[in-house]
C-alpha positions in Angstrom: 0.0 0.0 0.0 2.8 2.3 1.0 4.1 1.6 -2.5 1.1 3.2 -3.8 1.3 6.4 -2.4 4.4 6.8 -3.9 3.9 5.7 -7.2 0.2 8.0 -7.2 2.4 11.8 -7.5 4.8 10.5 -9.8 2.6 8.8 -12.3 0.8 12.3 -11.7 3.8 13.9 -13.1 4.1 11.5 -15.9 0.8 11.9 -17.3 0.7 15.4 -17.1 4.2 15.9 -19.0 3.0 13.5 -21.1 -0.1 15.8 -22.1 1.5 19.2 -22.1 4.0 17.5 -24.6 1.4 16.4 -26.8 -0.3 19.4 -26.7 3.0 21.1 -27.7 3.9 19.1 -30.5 0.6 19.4 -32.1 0.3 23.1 -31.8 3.8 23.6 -32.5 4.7 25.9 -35.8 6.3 23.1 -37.4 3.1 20.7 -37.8 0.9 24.2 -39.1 2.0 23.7 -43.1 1.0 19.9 -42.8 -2.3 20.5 -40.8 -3.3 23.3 -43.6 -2.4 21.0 -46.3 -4.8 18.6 -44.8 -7.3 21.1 -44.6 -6.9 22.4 -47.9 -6.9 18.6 -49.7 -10.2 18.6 -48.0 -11.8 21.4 -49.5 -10.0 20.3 -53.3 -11.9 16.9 -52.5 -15.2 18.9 -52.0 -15.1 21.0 -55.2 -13.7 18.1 -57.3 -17.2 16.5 -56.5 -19.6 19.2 -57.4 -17.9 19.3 -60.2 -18.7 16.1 -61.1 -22.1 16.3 -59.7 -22.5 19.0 -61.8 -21.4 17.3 -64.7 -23.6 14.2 -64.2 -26.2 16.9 -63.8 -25.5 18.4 -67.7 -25.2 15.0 -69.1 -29.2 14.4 -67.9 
């Protein structure tokens, strides 16, 4: 039991440098050309398929 208590602040610790350092690296400046990349393929998917939906639409 005694082993417990010790082990409960320091697995604290862990997990919360843990977080902070995932919050970090996904935040950081590094990661922002890859996330608006992602975001951008996103909206190219989206007009790629009204253009085809307008497309099928003309051949009607």
């Amino acid at each position: 039991m005694e082993f417990l208590v010790t082990f409960q602040p320091i697995w604290t610790v862990i997990v919360a440098i843990l977080f902070f350092g995932i919050v970090f690296w996904a935040f950081s400046g590094k990661r922002k050309k890859h996330y608006e990349d992602i975001a951008q393929s996103v909206v190219d998917e989206d007009d790629d398929a009204l253009e085809s939906t307008d497309k099928e639409k003309k051949h009607v």
